[in-house]
MINU-899146 format. One record per residue (C-alpha): residue in three letters; x, y, z. Coordinates in pm, whole numbers. Layout:
N
<ALA, <X, Y, Z>>,
...
***
This chain:
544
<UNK, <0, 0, 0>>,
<UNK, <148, 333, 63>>,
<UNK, <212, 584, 376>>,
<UNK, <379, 897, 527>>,
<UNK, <550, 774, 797>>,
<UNK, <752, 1015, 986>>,
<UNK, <1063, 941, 1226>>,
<UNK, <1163, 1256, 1370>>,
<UNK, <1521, 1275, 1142>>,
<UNK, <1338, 1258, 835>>,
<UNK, <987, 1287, 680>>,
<UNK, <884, 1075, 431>>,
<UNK, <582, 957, 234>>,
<UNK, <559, 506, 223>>,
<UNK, <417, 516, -115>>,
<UNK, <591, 781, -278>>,
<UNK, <857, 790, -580>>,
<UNK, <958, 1097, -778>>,
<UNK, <947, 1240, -1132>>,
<UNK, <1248, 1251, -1296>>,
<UNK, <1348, 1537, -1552>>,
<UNK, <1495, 1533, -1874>>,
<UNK, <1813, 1589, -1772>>,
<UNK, <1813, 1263, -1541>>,
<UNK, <1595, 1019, -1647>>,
<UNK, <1606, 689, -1516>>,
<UNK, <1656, 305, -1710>>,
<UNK, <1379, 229, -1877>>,
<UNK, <1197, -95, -1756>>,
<UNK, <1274, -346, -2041>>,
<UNK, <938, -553, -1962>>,
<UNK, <701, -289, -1924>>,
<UNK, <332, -461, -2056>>,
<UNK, <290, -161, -2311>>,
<UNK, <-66, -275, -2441>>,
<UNK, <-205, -19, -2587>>,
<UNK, <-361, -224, -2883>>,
<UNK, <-334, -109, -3247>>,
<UNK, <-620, 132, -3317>>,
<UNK, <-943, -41, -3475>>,
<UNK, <-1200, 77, -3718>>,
<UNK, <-1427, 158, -3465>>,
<UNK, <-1200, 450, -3333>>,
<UNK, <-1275, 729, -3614>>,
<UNK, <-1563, 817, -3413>>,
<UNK, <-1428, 790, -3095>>,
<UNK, <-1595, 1095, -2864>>,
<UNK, <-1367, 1317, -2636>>,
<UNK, <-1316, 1157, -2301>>,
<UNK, <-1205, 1443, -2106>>,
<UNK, <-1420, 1546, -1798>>,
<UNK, <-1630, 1330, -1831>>,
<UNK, <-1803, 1229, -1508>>,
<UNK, <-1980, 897, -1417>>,
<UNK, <-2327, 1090, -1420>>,
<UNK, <-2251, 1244, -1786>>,
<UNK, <-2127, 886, -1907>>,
<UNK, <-2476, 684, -1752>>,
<UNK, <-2660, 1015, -1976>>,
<UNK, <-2477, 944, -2256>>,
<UNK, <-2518, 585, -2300>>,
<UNK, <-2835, 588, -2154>>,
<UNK, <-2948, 837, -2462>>,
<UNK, <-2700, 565, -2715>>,
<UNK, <-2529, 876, -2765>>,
<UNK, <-2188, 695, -2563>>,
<UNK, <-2051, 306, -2552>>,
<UNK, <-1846, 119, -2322>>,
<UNK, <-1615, 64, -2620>>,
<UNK, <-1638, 416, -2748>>,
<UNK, <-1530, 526, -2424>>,
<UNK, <-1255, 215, -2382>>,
<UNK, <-1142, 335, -2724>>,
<UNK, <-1124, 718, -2655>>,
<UNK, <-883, 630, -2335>>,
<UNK, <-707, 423, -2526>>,
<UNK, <-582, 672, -2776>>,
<UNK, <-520, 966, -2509>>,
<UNK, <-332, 689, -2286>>,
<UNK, <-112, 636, -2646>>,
<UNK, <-78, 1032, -2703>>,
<UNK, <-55, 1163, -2391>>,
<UNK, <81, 862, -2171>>,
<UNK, <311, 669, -2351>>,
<UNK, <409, 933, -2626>>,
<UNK, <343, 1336, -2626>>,
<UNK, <433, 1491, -2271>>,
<UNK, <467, 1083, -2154>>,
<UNK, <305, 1102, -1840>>,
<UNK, <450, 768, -1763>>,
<UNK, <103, 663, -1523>>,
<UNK, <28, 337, -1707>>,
<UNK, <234, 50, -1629>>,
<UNK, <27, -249, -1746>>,
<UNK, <-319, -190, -1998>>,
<UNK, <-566, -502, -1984>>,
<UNK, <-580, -686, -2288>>,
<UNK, <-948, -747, -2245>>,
<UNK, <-1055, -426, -2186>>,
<UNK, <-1192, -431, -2530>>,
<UNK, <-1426, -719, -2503>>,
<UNK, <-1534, -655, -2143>>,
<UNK, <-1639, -304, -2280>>,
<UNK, <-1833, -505, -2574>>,
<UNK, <-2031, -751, -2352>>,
<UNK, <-2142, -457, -2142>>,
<UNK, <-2274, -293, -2396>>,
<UNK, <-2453, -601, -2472>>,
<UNK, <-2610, -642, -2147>>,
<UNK, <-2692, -253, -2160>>,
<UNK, <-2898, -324, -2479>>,
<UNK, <-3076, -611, -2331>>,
<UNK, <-3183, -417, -2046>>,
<UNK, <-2959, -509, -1763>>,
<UNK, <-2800, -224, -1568>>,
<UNK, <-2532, -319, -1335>>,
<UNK, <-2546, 13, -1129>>,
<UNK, <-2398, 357, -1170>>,
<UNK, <-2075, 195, -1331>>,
<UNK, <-2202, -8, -1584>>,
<UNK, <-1924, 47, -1854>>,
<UNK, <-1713, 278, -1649>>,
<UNK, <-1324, 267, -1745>>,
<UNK, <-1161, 235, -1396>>,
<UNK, <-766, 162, -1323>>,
<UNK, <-609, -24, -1034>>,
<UNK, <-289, 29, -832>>,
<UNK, <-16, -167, -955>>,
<UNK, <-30, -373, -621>>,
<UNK, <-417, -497, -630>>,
<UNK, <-466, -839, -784>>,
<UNK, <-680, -851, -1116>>,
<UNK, <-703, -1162, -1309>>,
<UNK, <-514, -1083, -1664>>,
<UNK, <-233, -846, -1564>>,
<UNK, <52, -855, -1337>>,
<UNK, <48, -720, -989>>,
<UNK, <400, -658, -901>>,
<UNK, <387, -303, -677>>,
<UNK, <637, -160, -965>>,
<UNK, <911, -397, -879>>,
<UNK, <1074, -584, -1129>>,
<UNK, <1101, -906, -924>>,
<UNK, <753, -965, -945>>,
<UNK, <710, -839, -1302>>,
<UNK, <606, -1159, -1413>>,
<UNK, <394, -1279, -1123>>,
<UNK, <34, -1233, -1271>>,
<UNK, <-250, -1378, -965>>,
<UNK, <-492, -1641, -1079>>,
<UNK, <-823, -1449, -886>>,
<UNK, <-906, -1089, -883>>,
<UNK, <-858, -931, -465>>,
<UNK, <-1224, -900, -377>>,
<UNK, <-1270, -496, -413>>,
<UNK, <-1209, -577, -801>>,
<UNK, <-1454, -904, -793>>,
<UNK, <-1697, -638, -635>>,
<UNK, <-1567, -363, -939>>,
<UNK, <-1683, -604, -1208>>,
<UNK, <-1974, -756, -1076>>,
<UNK, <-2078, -374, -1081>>,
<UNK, <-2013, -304, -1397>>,
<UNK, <-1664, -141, -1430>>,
<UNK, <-1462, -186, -1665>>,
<UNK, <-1060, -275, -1560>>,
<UNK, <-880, -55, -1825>>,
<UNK, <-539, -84, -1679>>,
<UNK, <-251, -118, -1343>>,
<UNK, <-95, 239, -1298>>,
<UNK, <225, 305, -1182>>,
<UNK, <377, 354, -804>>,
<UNK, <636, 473, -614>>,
<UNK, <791, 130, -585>>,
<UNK, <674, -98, -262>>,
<UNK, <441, 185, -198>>,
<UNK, <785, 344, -99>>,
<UNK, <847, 161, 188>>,
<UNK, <1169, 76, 21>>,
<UNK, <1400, 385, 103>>,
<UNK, <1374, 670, 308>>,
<UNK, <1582, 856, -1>>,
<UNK, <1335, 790, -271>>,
<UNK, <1136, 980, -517>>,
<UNK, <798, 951, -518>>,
<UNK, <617, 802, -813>>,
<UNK, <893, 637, -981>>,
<UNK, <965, 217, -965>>,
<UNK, <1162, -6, -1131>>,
<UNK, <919, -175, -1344>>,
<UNK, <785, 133, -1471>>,
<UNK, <994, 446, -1411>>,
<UNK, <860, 798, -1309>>,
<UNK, <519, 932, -1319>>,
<UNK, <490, 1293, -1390>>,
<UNK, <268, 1580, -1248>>,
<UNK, <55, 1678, -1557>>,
<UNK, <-4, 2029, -1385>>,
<UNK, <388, 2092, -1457>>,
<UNK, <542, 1808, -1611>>,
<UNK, <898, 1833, -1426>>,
<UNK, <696, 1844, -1048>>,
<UNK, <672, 1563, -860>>,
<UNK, <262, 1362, -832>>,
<UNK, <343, 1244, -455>>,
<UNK, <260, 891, -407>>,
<UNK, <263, 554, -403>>,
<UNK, <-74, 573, -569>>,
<UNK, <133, 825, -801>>,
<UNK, <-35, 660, -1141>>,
<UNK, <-337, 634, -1000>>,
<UNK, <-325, 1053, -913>>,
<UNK, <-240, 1140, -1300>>,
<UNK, <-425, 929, -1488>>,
<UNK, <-755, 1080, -1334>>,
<UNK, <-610, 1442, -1329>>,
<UNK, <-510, 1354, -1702>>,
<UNK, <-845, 1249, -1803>>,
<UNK, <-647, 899, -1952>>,
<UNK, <-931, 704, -1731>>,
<UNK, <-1267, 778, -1521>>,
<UNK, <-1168, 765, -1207>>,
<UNK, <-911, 494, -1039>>,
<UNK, <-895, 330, -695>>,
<UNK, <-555, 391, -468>>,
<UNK, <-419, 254, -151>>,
<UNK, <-294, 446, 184>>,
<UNK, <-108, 321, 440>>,
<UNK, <-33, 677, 606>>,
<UNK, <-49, 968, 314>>,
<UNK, <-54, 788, -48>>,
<UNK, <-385, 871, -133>>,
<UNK, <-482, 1201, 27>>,
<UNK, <-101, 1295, -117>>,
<UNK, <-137, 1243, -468>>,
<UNK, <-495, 1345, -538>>,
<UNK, <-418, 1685, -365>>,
<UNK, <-110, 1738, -580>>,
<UNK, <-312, 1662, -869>>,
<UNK, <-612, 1819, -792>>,
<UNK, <-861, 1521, -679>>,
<UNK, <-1077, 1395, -499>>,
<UNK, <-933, 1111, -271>>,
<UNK, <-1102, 881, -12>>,
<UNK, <-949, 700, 272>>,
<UNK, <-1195, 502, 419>>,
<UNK, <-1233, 338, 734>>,
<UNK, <-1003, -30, 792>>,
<UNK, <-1220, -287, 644>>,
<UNK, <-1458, -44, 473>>,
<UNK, <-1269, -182, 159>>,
<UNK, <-1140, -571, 193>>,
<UNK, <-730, -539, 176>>,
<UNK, <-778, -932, 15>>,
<UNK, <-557, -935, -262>>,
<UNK, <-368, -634, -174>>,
<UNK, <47, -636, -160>>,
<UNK, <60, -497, 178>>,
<UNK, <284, -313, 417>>,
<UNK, <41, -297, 752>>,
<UNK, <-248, -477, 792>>,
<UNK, <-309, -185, 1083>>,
<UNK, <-350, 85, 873>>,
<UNK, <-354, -32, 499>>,
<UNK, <-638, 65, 276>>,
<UNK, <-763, 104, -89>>,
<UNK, <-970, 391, -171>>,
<UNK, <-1141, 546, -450>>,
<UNK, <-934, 878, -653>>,
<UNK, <-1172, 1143, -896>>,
<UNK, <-1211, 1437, -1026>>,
<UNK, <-1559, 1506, -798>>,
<UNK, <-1672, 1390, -489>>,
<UNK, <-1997, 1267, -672>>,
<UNK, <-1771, 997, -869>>,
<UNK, <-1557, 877, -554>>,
<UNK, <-1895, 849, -388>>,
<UNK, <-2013, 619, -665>>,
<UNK, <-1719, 433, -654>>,
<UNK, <-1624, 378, -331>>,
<UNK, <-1989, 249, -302>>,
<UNK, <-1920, -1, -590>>,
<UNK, <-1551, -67, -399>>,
<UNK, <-1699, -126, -22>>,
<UNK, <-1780, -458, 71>>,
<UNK, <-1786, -655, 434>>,
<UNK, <-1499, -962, 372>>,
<UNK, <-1438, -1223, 615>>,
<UNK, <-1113, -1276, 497>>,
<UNK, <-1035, -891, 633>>,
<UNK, <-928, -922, 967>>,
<UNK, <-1157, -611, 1021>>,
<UNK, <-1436, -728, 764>>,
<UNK, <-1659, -839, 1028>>,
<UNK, <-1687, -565, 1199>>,
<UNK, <-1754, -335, 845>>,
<UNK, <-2044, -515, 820>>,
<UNK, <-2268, -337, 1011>>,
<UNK, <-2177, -37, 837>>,
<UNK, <-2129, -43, 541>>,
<UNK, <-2328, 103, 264>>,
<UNK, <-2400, -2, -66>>,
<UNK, <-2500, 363, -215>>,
<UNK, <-2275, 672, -44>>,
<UNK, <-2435, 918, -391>>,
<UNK, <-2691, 971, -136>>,
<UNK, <-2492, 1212, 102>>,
<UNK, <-2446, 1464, -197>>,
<UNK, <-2604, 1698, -81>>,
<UNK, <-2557, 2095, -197>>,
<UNK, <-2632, 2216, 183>>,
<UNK, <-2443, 1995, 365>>,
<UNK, <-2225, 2191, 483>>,
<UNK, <-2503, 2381, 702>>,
<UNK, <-2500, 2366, 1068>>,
<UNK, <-2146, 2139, 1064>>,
<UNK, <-1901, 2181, 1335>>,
<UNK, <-1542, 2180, 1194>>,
<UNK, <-1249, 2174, 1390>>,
<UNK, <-958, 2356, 1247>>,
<UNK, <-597, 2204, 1309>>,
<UNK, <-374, 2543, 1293>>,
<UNK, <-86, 2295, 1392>>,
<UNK, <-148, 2165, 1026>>,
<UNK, <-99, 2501, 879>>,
<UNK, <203, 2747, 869>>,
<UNK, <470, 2513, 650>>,
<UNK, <352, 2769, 268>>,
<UNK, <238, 3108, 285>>,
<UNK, <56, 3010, -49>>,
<UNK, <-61, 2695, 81>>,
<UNK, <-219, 2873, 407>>,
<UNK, <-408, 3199, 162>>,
<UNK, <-537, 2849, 34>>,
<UNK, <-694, 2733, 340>>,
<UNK, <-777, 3061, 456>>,
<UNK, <-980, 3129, 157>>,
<UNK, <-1145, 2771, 182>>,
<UNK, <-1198, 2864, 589>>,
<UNK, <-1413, 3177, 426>>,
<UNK, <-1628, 2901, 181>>,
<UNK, <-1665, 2697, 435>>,
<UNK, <-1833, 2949, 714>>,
<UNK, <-2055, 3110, 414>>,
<UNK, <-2195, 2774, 356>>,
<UNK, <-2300, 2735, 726>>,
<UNK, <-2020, 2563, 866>>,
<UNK, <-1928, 2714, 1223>>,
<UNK, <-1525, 2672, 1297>>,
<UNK, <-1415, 2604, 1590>>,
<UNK, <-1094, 2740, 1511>>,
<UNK, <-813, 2643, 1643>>,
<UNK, <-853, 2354, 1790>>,
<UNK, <-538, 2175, 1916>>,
<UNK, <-449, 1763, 1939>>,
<UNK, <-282, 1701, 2266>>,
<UNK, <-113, 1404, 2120>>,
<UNK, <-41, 1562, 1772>>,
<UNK, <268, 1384, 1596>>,
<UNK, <345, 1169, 1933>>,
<UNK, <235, 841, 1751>>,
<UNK, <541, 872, 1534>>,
<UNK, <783, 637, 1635>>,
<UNK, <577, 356, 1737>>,
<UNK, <400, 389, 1382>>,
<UNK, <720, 262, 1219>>,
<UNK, <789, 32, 1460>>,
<UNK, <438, -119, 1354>>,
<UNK, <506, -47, 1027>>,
<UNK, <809, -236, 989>>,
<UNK, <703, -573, 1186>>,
<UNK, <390, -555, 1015>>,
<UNK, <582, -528, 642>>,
<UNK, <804, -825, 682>>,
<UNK, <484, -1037, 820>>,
<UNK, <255, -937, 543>>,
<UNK, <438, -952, 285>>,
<UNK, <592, -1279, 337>>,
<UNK, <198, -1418, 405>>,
<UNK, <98, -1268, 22>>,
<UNK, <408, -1460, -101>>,
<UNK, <356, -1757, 61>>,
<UNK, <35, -1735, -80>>,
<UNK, <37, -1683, -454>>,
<UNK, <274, -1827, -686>>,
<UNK, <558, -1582, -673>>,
<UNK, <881, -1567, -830>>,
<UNK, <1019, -1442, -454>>,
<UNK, <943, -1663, -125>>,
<UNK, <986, -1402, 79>>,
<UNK, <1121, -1071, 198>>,
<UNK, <1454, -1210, 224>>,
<UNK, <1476, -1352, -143>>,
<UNK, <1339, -984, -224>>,
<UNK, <1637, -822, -71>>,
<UNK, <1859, -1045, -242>>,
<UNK, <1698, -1011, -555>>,
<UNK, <1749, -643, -551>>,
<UNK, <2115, -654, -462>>,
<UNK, <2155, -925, -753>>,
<UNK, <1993, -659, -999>>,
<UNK, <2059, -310, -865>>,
<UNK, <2183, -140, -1204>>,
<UNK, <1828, -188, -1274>>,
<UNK, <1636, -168, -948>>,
<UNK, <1820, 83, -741>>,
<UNK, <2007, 328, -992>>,
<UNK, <1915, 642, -775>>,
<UNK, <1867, 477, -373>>,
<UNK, <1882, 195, -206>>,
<UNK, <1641, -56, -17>>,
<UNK, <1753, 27, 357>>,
<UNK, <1367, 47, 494>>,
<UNK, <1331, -333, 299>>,
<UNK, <1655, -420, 508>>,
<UNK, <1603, -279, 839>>,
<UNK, <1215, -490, 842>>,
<UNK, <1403, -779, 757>>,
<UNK, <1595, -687, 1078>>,
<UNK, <1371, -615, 1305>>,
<UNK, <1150, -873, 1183>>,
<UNK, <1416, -1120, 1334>>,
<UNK, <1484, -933, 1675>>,
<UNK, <1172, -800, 1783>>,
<UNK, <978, -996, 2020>>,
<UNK, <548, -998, 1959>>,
<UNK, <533, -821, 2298>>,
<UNK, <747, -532, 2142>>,
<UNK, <530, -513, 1852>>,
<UNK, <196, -514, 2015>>,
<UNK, <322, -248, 2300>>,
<UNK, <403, -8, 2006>>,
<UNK, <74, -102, 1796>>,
<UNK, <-125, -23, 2125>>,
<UNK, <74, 298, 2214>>,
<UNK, <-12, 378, 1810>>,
<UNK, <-394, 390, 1817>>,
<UNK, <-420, 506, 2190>>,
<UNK, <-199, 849, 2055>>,
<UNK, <-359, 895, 1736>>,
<UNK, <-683, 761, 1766>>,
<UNK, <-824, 741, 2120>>,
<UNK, <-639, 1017, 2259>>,
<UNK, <-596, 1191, 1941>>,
<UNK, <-890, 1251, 1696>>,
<UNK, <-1169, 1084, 1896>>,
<UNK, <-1069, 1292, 2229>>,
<UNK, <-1019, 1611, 1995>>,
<UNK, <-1405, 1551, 1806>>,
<UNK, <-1574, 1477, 2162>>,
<UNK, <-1380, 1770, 2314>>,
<UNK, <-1520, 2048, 2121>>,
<UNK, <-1848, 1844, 1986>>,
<UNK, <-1671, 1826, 1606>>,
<UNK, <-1803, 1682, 1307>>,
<UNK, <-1516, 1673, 1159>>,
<UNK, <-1119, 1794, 1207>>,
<UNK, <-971, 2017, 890>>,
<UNK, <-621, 1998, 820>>,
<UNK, <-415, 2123, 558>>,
<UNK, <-320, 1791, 281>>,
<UNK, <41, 1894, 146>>,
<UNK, <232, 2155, -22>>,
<UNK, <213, 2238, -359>>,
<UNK, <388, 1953, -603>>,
<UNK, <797, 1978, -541>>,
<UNK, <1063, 1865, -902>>,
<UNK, <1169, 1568, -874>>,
<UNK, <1489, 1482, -723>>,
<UNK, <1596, 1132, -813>>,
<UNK, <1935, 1221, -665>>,
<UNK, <1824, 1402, -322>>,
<UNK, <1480, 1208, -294>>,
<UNK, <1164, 1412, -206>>,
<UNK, <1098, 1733, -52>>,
<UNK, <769, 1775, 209>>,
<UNK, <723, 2113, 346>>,
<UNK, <455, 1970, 559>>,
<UNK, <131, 1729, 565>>,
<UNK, <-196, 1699, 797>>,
<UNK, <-337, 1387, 718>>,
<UNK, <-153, 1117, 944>>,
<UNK, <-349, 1134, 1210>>,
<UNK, <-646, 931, 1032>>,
<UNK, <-407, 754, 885>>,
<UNK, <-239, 610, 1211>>,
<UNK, <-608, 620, 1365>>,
<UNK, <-762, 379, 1074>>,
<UNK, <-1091, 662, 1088>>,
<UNK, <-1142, 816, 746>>,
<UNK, <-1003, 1079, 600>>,
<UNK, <-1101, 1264, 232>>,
<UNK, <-941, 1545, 46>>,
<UNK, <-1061, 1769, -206>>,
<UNK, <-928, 2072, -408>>,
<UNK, <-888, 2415, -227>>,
<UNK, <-694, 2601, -455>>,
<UNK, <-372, 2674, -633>>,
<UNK, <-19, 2803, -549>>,
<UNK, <163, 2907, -888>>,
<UNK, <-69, 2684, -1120>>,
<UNK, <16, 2366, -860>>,
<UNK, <-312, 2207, -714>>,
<UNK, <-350, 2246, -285>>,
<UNK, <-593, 2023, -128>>,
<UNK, <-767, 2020, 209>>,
<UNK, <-853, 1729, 440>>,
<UNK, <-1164, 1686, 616>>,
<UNK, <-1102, 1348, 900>>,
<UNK, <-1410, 1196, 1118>>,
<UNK, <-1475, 920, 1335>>,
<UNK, <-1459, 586, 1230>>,
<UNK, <-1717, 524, 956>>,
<UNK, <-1810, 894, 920>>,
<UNK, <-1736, 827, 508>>,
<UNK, <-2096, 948, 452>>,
<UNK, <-2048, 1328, 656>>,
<UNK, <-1715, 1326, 508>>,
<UNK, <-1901, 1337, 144>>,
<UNK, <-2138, 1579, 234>>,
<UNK, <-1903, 1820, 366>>,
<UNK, <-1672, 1821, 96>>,
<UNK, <-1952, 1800, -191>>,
<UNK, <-2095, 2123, -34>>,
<UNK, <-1768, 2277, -29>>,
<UNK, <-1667, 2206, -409>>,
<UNK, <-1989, 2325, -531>>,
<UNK, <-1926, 2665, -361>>,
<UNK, <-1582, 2642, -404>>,
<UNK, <-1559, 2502, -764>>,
<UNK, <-1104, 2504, -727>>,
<UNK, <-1021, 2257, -964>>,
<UNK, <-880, 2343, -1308>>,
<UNK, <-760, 2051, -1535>>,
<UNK, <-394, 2026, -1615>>,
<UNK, <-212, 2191, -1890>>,
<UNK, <77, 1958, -1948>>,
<UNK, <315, 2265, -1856>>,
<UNK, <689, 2143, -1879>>,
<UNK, <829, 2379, -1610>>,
<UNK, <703, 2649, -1408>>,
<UNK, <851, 2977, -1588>>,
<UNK, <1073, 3182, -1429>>,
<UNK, <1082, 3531, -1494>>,
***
């Protein structure tokens, strides 16, 4: 999955890999599944994709003025213009093969009157470490470029049987970045470096870095990412989306390359919060293979579309964390200009508000995080037929081919859970997992809500997109989303603003299974707000 994990000597985001510029540009992958079948007759009258919501596609096909494989098509060529060729965005790493046909036989049920639900025939793309039947799933590393799992992880089961179409695997920041504490964000070995299609040398966070652009680009309808602790709310608010981290177990992790069962997630990534709504609807699903599927069940929703409502916003008690603020004088004109939206709508502030135990939970996070990795990862191994056994044969793997795998850093994070995985004792782990939640949850967000009678906390998401760095790694000025994160309560961002033409997002966290308020609050606010602008494809930011 993906996370910001923080030890006090250096910040950094698990799930992040950087864009690299012209000048440095890293070896290209040589097995990179570049699918993008030969055009057919069908696409000279292919519409224009862009913008498109889920809404405006059900219209469209509903009045047979769209297709499923019109719209497969379209994506098809802007992925082969824009992605692979043109300003090469880079967010692809793997296109299904079948995307063609699946498109075809929805259409065909469409015609014979059965609806699947709001995404009958809608193009979606998966994370490069969620298992789907027909591609690889190799979380961008090139020792499990050829593993390709026999059955799809349940949230995609649950994507089909709705409808959706699987158009693709997008990139990462390689093991979700919990690889290297130098890396750069959005860049792995299997499939290089993502770009930021606001400004094509800035970096698009991460891990879910291909999962950011491709939306932002318009090369797909929406995608679905995963978060461990920042690599969804990072991403879509450097590319100007909607992201959704949703309660543990909300979404079933089953099938998922993980790095902590405590706090890893998949979530839905769009341009509105009407389509993450509709997706994360299709996505959600109570799995008793999910060590927290049982208790999901009772609240879990089949429909969140519901909670879009234009006046949400009125009578809503939000909780501003100031502590969040003050890294980007742009960044906080941002805020304060969303703070203004926010109390015209009917919100009342309850600003500042301060978290007694804000950024305590640090240390023991990666403690947890690295016991948890080694464990997990050497379960999905163990598991599925793999070309590695194990964490271990990973390491070695990497060391055997590091021209290829680790031309810019190294794999100390991968090393020191190996480690620890051997010295720490169960007791160790479990005193830091407790010390964890009891910081950032209980005596964190859910003290902070009950305190002051909150709906919902507001924090500020990240700084505006830094260039990539393959030599230095990344460069945060600041983030407010961990706490959720660490917490395993929900967390969504949506756009705010701009700094310089770069997209700045704000975060709305609740409760545990609060996705529905979360929704209504930050519908309201776009509406009002209306901040996002689609991306130009600008090479650099210009200098005067």
């Amino acid at each position: 999955m993906s996370c910001h994990t923080v030890a006090r000597h250096r910040l950094f985001v698990v799930g992040l890999a950087l864009l690299v510029t012209a000048c440095a540009t890293p070896p290209a992958p040589t097995d990179r599944q570049d699918t993008v079948v030969a055009p057919t007759a069908t696409t000279a009258a292919v519409p224009a994709a862009e913008e498109l919501s889920i809404a405006e596609i059900q219209a469209q096909m509903a009045a047979g003025e769209l297709t499923a494989r019109t719209l497969v098509e379209a994506f098809l060529q802007r992925i082969d213009a824009i992605d692979r060729t043109g300003p090469t965005l880079n967010s692809i790493i793997e296109l299904n093969p079948d995307a063609r046909l699946e498109a075809a036989r929805l259409d065909e049920e469409r015609a014979a009157g059965r609806l699947r639900g709001p995404l009958h025939g809608v193009p979606v793309l998966l994370k490069d470490n969620i298992d789907a039947v027909g591609m690889a799933n190799s979380a961008g590393s090139l020792a499990l470029a050829s593993h390709r799992p026999a059955e799809d992880a349940f949230l995609v089961a649950r994507l089909r049987e709705a409808g959706a179409i699987i158009l693709g695997k997008a990139n990462l920041s390689e093991w979700a970045n919990f690889r290297s504490t130098r890396s750069t964000s959005g860049w792995s070995s299997r499939g290089g470096q993502t770009r930021n299609p606001y400004m094509l040398d800035r970096n698009p966070c991460g891990s879910s870095a291909g999962s950011a652009t491709a939306v932002a680009a318009n090369l797909v309808t929406v995608s679905v990412g995963t978060e461990t602790d920042g690599s969804i709310m990072c991403p879509a608010a450097v590319t100007g989306l909607v992201g959704i981290k949703p309660t543990l177990g909300l979404v079933s992790r089953q099938g998922i390359i993980p790095i902590a069962i405590s706090q890893d997630t998949a979530g839905p990534m769009a341009r509105t919060v009407a389509d993450a709504a509709a997706l994360l609807g299709a996505m959600a699903g109570a799995d008793p293979r999910d060590p927290e599927g049982i208790a999901a069940a009772a609240h879990i929703q089949r429909d969140y579309t519901g909670y879009l409502r234009a006046d949400g916003l009125a009578g809503a008690r939000i909780g501003v964390v100031r502590e969040t603020f003050g890294f980007h004088p742009g960044v906080d004109a941002v805020l304060e200009s969303a703070l203004t939206t926010l109390q015209a709508a009917g919100a009342e502030l309850v600003d500042p508000v301060e978290i007694a135990t804000h950024e305590q939970y640090r240390e023991a996070e990666y403690a947890v995080l690295l016991h948890e990795f080694r464990r997990g990862l050497n379960a999905y191994l163990a598991e599925h037929d793999t070309p590695i056994a194990s964490l271990a044969e990973l390491i070695e793997f990497n060391r055997a081919h590091a021209e290829e795998v680790m031309p810019w850093f190294g794999q100390d994070i991968l090393e020191l859970a190996e480690s620890v995985g051997n010295a720490e004792t169960d007791a160790d782990y479990l005193e830091a997992l407790e010390t964890a939640k009891r910081l950032a949850r209980v005596e964190g967000l859910e003290a902070t809500l009950a305190a002051h009678e909150l709906d919902v906390l507001l924090t500020a998401a990240v700084g505006p997109a830094w260039p990539t760095d393959p030599i230095n790694g990344d460069h945060f000025l600041g983030a407010g989303y961990s706490l959720a994160a660490v917490a395993g309560t929900p967390s969504l961002t949506v756009p705010a603003g701009t700094v310089a033409g770069l997209p700045v997002g704000l975060v709305f966290m609740g409760p545990a299974w609060s996705e529905g308020r979360l929704i209504e609050l930050a519908h309201a606010f776009e509406q009002r707000h209306q901040a996002r602008r689609p991306p130009a494809l600008k090479p650099t930011l210009p200098i005067p």
